[in-house]
N, C-alpha and C positions, 0 to 999 in steps of 0.2 A: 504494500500500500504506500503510495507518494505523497510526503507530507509528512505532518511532526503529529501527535497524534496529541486531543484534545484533553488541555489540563481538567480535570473533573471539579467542579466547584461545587459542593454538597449544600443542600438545602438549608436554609438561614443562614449561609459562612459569608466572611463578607464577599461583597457582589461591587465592585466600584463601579461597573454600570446604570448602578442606581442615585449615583450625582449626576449634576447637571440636566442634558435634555432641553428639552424647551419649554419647561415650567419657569425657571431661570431665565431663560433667553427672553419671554415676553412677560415677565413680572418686574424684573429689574429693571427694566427701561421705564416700567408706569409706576412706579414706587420712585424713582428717582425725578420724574417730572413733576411727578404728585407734589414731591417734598420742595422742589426746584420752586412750586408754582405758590405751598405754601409760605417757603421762604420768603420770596416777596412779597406776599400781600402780610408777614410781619412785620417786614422790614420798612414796608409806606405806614403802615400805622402800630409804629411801635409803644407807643404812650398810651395806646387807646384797645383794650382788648377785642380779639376778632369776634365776630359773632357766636354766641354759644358759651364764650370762656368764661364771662361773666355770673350768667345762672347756674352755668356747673360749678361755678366757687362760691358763689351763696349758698346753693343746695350743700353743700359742701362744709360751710362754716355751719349752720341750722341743722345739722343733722351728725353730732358728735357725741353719742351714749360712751363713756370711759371703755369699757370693755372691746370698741367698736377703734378706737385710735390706739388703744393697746395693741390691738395683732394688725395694727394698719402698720404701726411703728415696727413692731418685729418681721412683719415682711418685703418692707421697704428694705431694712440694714440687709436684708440679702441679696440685692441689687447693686450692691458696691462693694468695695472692699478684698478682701482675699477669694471670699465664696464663688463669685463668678470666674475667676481666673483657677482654681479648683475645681469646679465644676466644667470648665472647656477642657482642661487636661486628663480629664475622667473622659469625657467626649473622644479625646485622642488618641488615649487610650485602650479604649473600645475600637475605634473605627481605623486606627493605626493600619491594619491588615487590607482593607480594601481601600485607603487611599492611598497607600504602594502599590495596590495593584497585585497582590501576591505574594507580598514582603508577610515572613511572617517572623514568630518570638519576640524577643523581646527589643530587639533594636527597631523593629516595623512599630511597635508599639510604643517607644519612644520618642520617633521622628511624629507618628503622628500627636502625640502629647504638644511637641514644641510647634508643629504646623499649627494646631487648633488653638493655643494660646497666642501665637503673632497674629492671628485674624481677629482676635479681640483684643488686642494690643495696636495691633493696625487702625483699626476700627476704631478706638478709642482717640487716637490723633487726629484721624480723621474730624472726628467731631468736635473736638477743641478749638481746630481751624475755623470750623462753620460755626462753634458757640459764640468766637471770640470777631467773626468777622458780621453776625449778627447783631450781636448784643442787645439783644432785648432783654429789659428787666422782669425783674419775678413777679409776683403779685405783692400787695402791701404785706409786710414781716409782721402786722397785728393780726392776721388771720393766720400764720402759719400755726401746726401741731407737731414742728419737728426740725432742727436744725436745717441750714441746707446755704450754701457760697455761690459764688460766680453768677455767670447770667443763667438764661433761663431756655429758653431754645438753643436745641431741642436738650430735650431732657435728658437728662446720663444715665440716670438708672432704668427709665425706661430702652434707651438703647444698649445699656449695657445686659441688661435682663433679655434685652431680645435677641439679641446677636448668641448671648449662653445657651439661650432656650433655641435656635435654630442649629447651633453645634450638635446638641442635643437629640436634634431629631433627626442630624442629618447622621450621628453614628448609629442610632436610632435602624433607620432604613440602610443601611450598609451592612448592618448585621442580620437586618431583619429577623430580630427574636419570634418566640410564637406569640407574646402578647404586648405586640408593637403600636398595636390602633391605641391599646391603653397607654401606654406610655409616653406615644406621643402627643397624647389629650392631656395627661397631667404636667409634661411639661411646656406646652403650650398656657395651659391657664395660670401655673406658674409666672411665666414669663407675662401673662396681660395683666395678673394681678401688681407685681410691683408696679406698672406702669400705672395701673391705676390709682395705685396709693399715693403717690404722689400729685395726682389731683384731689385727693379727696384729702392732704393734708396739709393743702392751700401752697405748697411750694411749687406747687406749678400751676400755669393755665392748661387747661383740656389740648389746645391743639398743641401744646409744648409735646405731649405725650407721646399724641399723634406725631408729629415730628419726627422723633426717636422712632418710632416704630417703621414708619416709611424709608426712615436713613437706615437702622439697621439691614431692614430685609433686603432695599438695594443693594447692600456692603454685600450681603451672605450669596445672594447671585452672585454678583460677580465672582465671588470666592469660591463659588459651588464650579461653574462654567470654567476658572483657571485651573483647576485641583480636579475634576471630574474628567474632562479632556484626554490632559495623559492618561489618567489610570484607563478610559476605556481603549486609550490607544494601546497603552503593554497589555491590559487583559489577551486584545486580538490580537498581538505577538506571541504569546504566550500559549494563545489557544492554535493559531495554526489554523490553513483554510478546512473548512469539512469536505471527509472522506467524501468522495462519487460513490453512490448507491444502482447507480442506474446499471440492470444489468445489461452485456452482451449479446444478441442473438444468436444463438448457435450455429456455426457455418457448416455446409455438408460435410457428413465423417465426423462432425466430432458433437459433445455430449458434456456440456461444461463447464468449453475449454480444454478439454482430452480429449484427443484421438481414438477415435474406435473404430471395429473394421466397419468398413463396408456392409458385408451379412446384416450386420445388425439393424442396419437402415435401408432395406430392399428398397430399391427404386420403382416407383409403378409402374406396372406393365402399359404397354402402349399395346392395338390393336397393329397389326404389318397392316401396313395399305394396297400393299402387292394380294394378302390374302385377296380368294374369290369368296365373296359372302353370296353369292348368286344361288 
């Protein structure tokens, strides 16, 4: 048989075929004009909140039972800090094997540790440029329920929590475990919940949140589409073209591919035309 013969990748192991695509291709372009389109309409009315931000920060200060800004507070601090940079290494960890492409132990599982932390290390610079080149301020500091610096758009821990929570789900579907719909549900609402807490504890306006979320998920295409690419290009180096199935027709004398005699395949008799059928 001609040809390398095909690596066998068993069911749930990782698959790098399952980054990028054109979920990436056409989400990341609308996530980044979205955010493109938001940016400016903060930036002509920076002093005057956009429409919506207002009543979702009232609703917002009028609606604080203690027990209710207790686990607001405790699940905001997990959107900064060391946890998310922990949690993307745990991501790279896991999915180490199929974004090498078939790299496997422990140095595949390393590299991807340190790939999935520079993507939220990346990602993080990224938006300090766009915080600092924005600058829009927070909401009034007498309504806040929680510490919080710098400007305001788009929001950190909302982009920081989403960029985690898309690491997440993209080792997630790499590994394709058996109960992956759940797990990508819980940390998907992980990842909306910090975002939201930060508008419900008055340090951000609503569409800051939004913000974060539109700039993360443009960052994580692109990331998916640079990092997806290769691996499904070595996968298909790796796997070699597929075997031909199609068989042969068996040519006169032979049975296979083997020669056989003659006897064995009489030729049909023909009537003589010289006979007298008269």
């Amino acid at each position: 048989m001609s040809g390398r013969q095909r690596t066998p990748y068993r069911r749930g192991g990782p698959d790098p075929g399952r980054l990028g695509g054109r979920a990436p291709l056409l989400l990341g372009p609308a996530c980044l004009l979205a955010f493109a389109a938001l940016a400016a309409a903060v930036t002509t009315s920076s002093t005057v909140p956009l429409p919506g931000d207002a009543s979702v920060a009232h609703w917002a200060v009028t609606h604080r039972p203690a027990v209710a800004v207790a686990t607001a507070r405790a699940l905001t601090s997990t959107g900064t800090g060391a946890v998310p940079y922990l949690l993307a290494a745990l991501a790279g960890l896991v999915a180490g094997p199929g974004l090498l492409a078939g790299g496997q132990g422990p140095r595949a599982r390393g590299w991807g540790a340190v790939i999935c932390s520079a993507v939220l290390l990346a990602g993080q610079g990224l938006r300090l440029v766009a915080l600092a080149a924005i600058a829009r301020p927070r909401p009034p500091a007498a309504d806040w329920a929680t510490h919080a610096s710098n400007w305001s758009f788009p929001s950190g821990h909302a982009t920081t929590s989403a960029i985690t929570a898309g690491l997440l789900v993209g080792a997630v579907l790499v590994r394709a475990p058996r109960f992956r719909g759940t797990l990508v549900a819980l940390v998907l609402c992980w990842g909306v919940a910090v975002g939201l807490t930060r508008a419900y504890l008055a340090v951000h306006w609503a569409s800051d949140v939004v913000g974060g979320w539109l700039f993360a998920t443009a960052w994580l295409c692109l990331c998916a589409l640079l990092l997806g690419r290769p691996a499904r290009l070595a996968r298909r180096e790796v796997s070699g073209p597929e075997p031909s199935h199609v068989a042969c027709p068996p040519r006169d004398g032979q049975h296979g591919g083997a020669a056989v005699p003659d006897d064995e395949h009489p030729r049909p008799r023909r009537d003589d035309p010289r006979k007298d059928h008269g």
